[in-house]
C-alpha positions as CSV (number, residue, x, y, z in Angstrom):
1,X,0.6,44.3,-31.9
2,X,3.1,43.2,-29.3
3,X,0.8,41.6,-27.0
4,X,-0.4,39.3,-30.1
5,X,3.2,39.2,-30.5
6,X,3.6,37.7,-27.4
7,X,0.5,35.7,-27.1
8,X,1.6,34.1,-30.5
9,X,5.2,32.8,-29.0
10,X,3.5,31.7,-25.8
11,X,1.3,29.6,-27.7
12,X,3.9,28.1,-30.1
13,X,6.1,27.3,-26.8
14,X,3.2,25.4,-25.4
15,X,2.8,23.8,-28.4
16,X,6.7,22.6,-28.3
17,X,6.6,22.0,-24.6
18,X,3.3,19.7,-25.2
19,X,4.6,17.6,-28.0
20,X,8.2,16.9,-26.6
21,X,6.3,15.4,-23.5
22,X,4.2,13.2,-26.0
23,X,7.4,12.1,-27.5
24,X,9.0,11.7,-23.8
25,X,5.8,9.6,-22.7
26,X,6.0,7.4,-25.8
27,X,9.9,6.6,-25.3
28,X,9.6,5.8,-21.4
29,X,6.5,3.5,-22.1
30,X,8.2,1.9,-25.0
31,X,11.3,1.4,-22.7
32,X,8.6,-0.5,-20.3
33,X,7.4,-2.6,-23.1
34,X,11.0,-3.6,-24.3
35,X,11.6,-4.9,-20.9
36,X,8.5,-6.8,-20.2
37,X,9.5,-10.1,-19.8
38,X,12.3,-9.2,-17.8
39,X,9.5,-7.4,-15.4
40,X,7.2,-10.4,-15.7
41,X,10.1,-12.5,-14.6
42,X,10.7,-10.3,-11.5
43,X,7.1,-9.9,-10.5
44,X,7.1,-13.5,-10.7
45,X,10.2,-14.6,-8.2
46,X,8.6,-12.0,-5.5
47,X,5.2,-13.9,-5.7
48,X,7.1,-17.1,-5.2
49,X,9.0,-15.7,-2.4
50,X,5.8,-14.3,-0.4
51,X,7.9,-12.6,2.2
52,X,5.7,-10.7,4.8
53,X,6.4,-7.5,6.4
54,X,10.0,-6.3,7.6
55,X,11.2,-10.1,6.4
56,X,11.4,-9.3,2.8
57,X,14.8,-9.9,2.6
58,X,14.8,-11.5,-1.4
59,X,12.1,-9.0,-2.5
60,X,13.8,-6.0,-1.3
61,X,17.4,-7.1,-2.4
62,X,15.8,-8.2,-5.7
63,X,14.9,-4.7,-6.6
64,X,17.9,-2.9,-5.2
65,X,20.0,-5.1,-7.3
66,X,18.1,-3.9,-10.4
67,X,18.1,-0.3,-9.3
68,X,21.8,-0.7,-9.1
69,X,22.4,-2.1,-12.4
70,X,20.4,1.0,-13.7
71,X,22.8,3.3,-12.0
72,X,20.9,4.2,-9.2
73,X,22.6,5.1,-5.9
74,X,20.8,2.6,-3.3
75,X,20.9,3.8,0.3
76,X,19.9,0.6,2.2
77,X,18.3,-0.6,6.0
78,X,17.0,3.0,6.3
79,X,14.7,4.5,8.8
80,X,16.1,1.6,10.9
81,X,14.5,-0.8,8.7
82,X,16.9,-3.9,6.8
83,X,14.3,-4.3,4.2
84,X,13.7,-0.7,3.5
85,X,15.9,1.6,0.7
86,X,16.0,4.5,-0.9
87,X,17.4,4.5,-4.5
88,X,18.2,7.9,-6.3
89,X,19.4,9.2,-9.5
90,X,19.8,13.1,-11.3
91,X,20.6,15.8,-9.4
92,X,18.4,19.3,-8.8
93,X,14.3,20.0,-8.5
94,X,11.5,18.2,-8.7
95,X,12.3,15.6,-7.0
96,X,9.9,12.8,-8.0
97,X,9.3,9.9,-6.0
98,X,7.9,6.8,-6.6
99,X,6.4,4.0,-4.0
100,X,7.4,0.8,-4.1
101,X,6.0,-2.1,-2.1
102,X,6.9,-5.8,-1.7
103,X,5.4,-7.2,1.3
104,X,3.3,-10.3,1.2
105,X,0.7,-11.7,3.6
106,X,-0.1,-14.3,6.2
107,X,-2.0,-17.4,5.5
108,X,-3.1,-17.2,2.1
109,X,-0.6,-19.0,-0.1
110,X,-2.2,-20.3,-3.5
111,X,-1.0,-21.8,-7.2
112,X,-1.6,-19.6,-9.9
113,X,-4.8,-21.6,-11.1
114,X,-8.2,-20.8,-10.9
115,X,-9.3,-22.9,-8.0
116,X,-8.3,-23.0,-4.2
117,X,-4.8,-24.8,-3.8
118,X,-1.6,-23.6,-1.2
119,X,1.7,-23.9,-2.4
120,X,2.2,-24.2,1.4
121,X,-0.2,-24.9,3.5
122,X,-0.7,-21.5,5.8
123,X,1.8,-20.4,3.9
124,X,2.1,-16.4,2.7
125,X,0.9,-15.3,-0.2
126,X,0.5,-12.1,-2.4
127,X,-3.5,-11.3,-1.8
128,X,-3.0,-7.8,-2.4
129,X,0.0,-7.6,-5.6
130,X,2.9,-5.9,-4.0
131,X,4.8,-8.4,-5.7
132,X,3.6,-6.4,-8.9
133,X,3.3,-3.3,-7.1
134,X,7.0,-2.9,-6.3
135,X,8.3,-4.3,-9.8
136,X,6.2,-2.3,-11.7
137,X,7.3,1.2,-9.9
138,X,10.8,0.0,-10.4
139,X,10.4,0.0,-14.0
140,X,8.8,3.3,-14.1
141,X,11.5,4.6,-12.2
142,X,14.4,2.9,-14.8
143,X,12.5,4.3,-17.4
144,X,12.3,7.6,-16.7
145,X,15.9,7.6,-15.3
146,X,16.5,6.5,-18.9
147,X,14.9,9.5,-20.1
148,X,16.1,11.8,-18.0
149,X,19.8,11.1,-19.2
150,X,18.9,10.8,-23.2
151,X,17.0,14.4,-22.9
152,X,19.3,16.1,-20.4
153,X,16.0,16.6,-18.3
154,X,17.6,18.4,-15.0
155,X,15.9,17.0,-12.1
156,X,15.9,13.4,-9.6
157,X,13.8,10.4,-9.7
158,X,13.7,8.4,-6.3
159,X,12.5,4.9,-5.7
160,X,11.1,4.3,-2.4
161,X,11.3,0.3,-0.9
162,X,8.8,0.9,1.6
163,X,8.6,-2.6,3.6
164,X,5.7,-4.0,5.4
165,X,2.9,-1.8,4.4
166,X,0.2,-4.8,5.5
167,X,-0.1,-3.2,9.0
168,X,3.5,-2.8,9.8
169,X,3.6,1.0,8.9
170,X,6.9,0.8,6.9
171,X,6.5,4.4,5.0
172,X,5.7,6.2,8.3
173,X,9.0,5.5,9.4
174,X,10.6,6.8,6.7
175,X,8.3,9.9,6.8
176,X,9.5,10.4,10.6
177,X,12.5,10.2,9.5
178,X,12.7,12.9,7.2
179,X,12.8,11.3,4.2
180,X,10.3,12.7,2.2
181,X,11.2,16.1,3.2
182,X,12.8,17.2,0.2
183,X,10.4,15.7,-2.2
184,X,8.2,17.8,-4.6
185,X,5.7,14.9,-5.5
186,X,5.1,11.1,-4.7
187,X,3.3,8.7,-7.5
188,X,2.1,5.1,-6.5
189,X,-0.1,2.6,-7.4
190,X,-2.0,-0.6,-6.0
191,X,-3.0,-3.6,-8.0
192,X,-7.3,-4.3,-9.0
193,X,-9.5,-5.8,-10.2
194,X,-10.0,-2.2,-12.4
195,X,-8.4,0.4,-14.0
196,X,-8.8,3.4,-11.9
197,X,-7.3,6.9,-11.4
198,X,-9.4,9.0,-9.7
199,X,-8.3,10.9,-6.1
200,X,-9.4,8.3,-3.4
201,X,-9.5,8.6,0.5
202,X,-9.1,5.8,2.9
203,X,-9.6,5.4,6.3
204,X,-7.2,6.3,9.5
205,X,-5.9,3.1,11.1
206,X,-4.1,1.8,14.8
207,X,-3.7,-1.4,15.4
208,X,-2.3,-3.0,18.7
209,X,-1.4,-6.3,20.5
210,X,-3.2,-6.5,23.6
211,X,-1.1,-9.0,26.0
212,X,-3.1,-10.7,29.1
213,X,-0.7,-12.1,31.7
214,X,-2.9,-14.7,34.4
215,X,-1.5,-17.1,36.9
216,X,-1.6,-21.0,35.3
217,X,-2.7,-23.6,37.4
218,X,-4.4,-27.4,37.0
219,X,-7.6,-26.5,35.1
220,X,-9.6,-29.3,37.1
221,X,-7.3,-29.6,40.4
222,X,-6.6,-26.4,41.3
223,X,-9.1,-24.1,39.1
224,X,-9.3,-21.5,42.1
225,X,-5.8,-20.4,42.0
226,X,-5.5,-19.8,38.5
227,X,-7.0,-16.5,36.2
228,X,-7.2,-17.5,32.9
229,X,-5.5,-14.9,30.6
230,X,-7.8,-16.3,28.1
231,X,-10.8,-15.1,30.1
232,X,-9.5,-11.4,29.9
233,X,-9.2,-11.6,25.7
234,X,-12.8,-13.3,25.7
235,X,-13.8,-10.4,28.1
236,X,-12.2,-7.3,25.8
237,X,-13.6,-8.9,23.2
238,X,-17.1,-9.1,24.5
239,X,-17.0,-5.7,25.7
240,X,-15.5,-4.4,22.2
241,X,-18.5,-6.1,20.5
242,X,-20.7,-4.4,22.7
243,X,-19.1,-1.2,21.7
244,X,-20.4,-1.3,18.1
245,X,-23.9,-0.8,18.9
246,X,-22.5,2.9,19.6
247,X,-19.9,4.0,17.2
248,X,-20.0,6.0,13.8
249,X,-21.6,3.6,11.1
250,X,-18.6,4.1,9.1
251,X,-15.6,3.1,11.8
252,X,-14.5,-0.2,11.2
253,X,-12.8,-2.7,13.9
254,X,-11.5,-6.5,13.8
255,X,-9.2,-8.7,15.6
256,X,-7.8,-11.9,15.9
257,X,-6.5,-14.0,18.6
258,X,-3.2,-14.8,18.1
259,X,-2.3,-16.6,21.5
260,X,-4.8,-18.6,23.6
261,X,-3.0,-20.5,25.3
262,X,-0.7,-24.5,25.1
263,X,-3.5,-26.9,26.8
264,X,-7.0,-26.8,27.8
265,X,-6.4,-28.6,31.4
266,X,-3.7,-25.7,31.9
267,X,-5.2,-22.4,32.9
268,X,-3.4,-20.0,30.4
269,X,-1.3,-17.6,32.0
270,X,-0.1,-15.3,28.6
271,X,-2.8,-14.6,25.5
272,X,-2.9,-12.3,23.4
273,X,-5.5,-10.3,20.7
274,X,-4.2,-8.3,17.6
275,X,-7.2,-5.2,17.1
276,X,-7.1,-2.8,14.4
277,X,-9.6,0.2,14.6
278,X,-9.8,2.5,11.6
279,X,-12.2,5.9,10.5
280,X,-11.8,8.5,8.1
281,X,-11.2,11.0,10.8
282,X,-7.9,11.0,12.7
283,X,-9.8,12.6,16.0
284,X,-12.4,10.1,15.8
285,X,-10.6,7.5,15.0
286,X,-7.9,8.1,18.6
287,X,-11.7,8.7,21.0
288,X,-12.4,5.4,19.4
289,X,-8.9,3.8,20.2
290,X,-9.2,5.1,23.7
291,X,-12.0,3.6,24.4
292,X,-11.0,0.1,22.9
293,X,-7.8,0.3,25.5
294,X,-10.2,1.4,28.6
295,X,-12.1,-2.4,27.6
296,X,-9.0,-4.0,27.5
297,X,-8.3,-2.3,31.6
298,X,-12.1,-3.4,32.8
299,X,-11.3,-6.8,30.6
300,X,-8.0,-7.7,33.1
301,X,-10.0,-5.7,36.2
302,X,-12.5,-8.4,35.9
303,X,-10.7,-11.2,35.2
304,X,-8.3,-10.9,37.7
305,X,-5.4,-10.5,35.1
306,X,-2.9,-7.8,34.0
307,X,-3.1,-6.6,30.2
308,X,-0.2,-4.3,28.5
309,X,-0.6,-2.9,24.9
310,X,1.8,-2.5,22.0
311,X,0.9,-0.2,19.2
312,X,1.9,-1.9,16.1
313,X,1.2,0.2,13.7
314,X,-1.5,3.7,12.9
315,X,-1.3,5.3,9.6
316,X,-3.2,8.4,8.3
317,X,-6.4,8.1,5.9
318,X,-5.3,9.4,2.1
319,X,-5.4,13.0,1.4
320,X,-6.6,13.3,-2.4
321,X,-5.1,16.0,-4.9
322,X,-6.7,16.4,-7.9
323,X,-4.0,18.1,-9.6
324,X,-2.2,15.3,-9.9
325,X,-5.0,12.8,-10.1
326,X,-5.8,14.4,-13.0
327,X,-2.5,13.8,-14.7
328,X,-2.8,10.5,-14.1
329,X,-5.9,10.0,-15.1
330,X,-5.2,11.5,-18.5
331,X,-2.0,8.9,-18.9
332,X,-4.5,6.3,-18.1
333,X,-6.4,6.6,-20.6
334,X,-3.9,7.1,-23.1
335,X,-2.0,3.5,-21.9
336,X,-5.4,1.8,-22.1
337,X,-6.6,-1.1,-20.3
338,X,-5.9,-4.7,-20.6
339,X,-6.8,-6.8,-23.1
340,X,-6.9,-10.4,-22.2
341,X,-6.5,-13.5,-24.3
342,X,-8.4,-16.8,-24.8
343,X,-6.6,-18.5,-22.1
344,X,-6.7,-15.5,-20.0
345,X,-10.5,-15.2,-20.6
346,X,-10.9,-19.1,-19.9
347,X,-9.0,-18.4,-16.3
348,X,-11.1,-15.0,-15.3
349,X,-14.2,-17.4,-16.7
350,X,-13.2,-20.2,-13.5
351,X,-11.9,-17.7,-11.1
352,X,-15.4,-15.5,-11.6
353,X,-17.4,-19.2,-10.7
354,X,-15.7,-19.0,-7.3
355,X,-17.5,-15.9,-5.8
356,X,-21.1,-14.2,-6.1
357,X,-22.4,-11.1,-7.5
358,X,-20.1,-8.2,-7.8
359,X,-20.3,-4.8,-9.7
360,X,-18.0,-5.7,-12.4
361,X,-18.2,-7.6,-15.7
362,X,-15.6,-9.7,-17.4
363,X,-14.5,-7.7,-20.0
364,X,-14.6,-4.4,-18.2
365,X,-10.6,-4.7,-16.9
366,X,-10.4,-2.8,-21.2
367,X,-12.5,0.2,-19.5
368,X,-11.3,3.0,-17.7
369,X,-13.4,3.9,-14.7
370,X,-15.3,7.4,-14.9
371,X,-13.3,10.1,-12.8
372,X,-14.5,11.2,-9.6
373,X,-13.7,11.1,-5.8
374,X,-13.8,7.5,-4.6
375,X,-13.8,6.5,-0.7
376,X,-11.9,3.4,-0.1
377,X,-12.5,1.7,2.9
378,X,-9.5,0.2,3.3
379,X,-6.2,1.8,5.0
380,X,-2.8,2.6,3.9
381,X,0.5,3.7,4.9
382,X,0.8,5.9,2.0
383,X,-1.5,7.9,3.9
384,X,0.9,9.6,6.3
385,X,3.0,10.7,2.9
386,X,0.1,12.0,1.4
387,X,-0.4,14.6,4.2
388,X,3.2,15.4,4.0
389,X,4.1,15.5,0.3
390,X,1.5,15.9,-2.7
391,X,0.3,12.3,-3.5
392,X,-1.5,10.5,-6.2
393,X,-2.2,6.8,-7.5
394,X,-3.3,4.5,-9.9
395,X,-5.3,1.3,-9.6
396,X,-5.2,-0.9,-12.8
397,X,-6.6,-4.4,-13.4
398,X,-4.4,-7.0,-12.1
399,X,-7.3,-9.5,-10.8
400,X,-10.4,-10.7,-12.3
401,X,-13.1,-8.3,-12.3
402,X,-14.8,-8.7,-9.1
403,X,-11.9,-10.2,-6.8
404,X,-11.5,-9.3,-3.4
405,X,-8.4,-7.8,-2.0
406,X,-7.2,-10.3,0.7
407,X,-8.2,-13.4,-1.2
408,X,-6.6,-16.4,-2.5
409,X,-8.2,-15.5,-5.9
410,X,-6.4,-12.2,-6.0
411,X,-2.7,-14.5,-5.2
412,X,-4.2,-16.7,-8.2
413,X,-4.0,-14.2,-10.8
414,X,-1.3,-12.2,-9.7
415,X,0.7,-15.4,-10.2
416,X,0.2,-14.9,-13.9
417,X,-0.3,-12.9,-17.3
418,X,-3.2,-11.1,-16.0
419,X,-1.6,-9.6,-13.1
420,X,1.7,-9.0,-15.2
421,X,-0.1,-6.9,-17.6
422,X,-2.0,-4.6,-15.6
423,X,1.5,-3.8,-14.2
424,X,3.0,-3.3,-17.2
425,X,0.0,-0.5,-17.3
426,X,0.8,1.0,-13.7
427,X,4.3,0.9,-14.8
428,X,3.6,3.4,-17.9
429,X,1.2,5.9,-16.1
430,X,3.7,6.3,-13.7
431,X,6.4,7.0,-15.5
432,X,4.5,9.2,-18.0
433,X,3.2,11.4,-15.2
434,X,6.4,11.5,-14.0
435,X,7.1,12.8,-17.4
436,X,4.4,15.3,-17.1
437,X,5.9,16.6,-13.4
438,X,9.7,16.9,-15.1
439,X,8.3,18.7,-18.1
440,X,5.7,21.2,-16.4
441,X,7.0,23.0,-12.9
442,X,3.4,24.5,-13.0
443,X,1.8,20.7,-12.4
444,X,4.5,20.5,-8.9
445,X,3.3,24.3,-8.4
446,X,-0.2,23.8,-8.1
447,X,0.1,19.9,-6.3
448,X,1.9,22.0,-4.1
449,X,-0.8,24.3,-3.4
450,X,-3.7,22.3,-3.2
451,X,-2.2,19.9,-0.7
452,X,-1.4,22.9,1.8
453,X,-5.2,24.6,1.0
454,X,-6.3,20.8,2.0
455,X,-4.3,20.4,5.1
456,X,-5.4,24.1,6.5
457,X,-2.6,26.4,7.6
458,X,-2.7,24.9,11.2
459,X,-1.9,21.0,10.3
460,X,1.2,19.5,12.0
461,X,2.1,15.8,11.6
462,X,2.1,14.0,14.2
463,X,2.5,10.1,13.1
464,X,-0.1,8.2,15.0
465,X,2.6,5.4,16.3
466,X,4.4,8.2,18.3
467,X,7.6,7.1,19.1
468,X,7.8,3.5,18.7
469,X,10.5,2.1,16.7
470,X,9.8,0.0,13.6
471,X,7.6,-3.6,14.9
472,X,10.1,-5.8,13.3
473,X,8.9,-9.3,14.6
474,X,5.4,-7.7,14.1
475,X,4.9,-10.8,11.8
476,X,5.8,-13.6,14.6
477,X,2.7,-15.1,15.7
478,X,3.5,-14.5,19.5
479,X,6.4,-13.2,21.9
């Protein structure tokens, strides 16, 4: 009789627990939706300022200044970043945190209209939504700081500005720094072209500038005394080239040159190639580094030039938990998907005419995506928190189904009403998950434990950038 006793209370205190987090998810996404102009409008003034990595300056004060007005404490410029901040508010466990990025990218400025047109030519632009990515964490945050004080919820929410995560590393910084180390869970999300919540991994990445220094010299007078610089990029790259004949099918490697020299009657004495390498394994990934770097020695060897290396940046691949995917899967699907109108549907219609076949039909940004481990073959910094800190994400559709990350299409509709309402859905499974993590230690408890059965007992960080202060004129297009 007393154990039915008892079984009976648990039950009807599950029940209670369960429907005041229903009520607590429907005030913080009703908070979002009261406010969703005001997000629009801030979405919108990043994309127009399309600052790129450690020179978001606008962005990052934009957010701080709302943060502020929320009654968030904003510690700013840390982990020796300007851009970067940390804003907090409550007091106790969890400690929640939320990424939030801002960072935009070289080269692809474009108008918010469905065909190819810079705002400024070789200008920045948005191509992957961290325009939308850091407004729409801000308002998850507000809103469940707003919660937090109606319910007297114990427990802090933290907003992360994490600067130049397109290859500048911004979070690992702040990860060797020790900023995370407190923190019981971390929720983020990335703009799509769908809605999205299963655990995802990503691929290790290092990147490097590799700097050739040559002796200059009259290109048709005096060709003997001169070795090209130039020679020695064309020669690592050559011999990189060469290399992918015999590496793993699913490593990945690409470079630019960023410096070839002023004049071609001058024999250049300084270029310079920008390489990233990535692979799902972080072992495979440095034997594959190594041997990019021992090119770059034969390249100078032969070409009678000197070559130095900077790493830039090298973040971790992601390191899925389920526990919390899970959560946020199930708030996905409660939010919903987008639902776009006639003029919407007329845009997606052009913007869909402007590339070929993809998996994805209009119409499917309404679906949720069935639930299950995904590989992403991009890279992240998020990574490096995920190994430190249980992680999870979201992906919602901000693009056209179909769109490419990278592209001037993805700028295009970021720009608009279809990229402000798939925020407006990151926004809400954020902050309701969050809700889920404030309301239920035994969702932190068991992120908690999966991350560490993951890692094995054995793992150590190590960030993959070593000592290396923050790149900040990684951006400038030479030294």
């Amino acid at each position: 009789m007393l154990r039915h006793t008892v079984l009976v209370a648990f039950i009807v205190f599950a029940s209670a627990l369960s429907a005041t987090a229903q009520d607590a998810k429907d005030q913080v996404a009703a908070s979002i939706e009261s406010r969703r102009s005001t997000y629009a409008d801030i979405a919108r003034q990043i994309w127009s300022f399309a600052e790129l990595g450690y020179q978001e300056v606008k962005s990052s004060s934009l957010l701080q200044s709302q943060l502020k007005a929320a009654g968030f404490e904003v510690q700013a410029g840390v982990a020796e970043m300007p851009t970067a901040f940390v804003a907090t508010y409550g007091k106790g466990k969890p400690i929640i945190a939320i990424l939030a990025e801002f960072d935009a990218l070289p080269g692809l400025s474009q108008d918010a209209i469905p065909e190819r047109r810079s705002i400024v030519e070789h200008g920045p632009g948005h191509a992957c939504g961290h325009h939308l990515f850091g407004t729409a964490s801000t308002a998850a945050a507000i809103a469940v700081k707003d919660w937090l004080v109606s319910s007297g919820t114990t427990g802090t929410i933290r907003l992360y500005g994490t600067p130049a995560e397109e290859g500048g590393s911004g979070k690992v910084y702040m990860v060797r720094a020790g900023l995370f180390d407190d923190v019981d869970v971390v929720l983020h999300w990335h703009p799509f072209d769908r809605n999205d919540a299963s655990p995802a991994t990503t691929l290790a990445n290092k990147s490097a500038k590799f700097r050739f220094y040559g002796i200059s010299s009259h290109a048709a007078m005096y060709p003997d005394r001169g070795r090209s610089a130039l020679d020695g990029v064309e020669a690592m790259d050559y011999m990189v080239n060469m290399m992918r004949e015999h590496i793993p099918s699913d490593a990945r490697i690409h470079y630019i040159i960023t410096h070839g020299g002023e004049a071609p009657n001058v024999v250049p004495d300084f270029a310079e190639a920008y390489y990233y390498v990535r692979h799902p394994n972080v072992e495979t990934l440095e034997d594959l580094w190594a041997r990019v770097v021992k090119a770059s020695e034969g390249a100078a060897l032969g070409t009678g030039t000197r070559v130095e290396h900077e790493i830039i940046s090298g973040v971790y691949s992601l390191l899925p938990n389920e526990t919390l995917s899970r959560l946020m899967d199930g708030n996905l699907r409660r939010v919903g998907g987008v639902k776009h109108t006639p003029e919407e549907k007329a845009f997606a219609e052009a913007v869909r005419k402007t590339f070929g076949n993809t998996d994805l039909l209009l119409g499917s940004e309404e679906e949720i995506q069935p639930y299950k481990l995904k590989a992403l073959e991009g890279s992240t910094d998020a990574g490096d928190v995920s190994w430190v800190v249980p992680t999870a994400g979201v992906r919602t559709a901000t693009w056209v189904p179909g769109t490419a990350t990278h592209s001037w299409q993805a700028v295009a509709a970021g720009g608009m009403s279809i990229g402000m309402k798939g925020m407006i859905v990151a926004a809400k499974v954020i902050a309701m998950t969050a809700v889920d993590l404030f309301t239920d230690p035994s969702h932190v408890k068991a992120a908690r434990a999966e991350i560490e059965q993951r890692r094995g007992k054995d793992f150590r960080y190590q960030p993959l950038l070593g000592e290396r202060k923050p790149p900040l004129d990684y951006r400038n297009k030479e030294k």
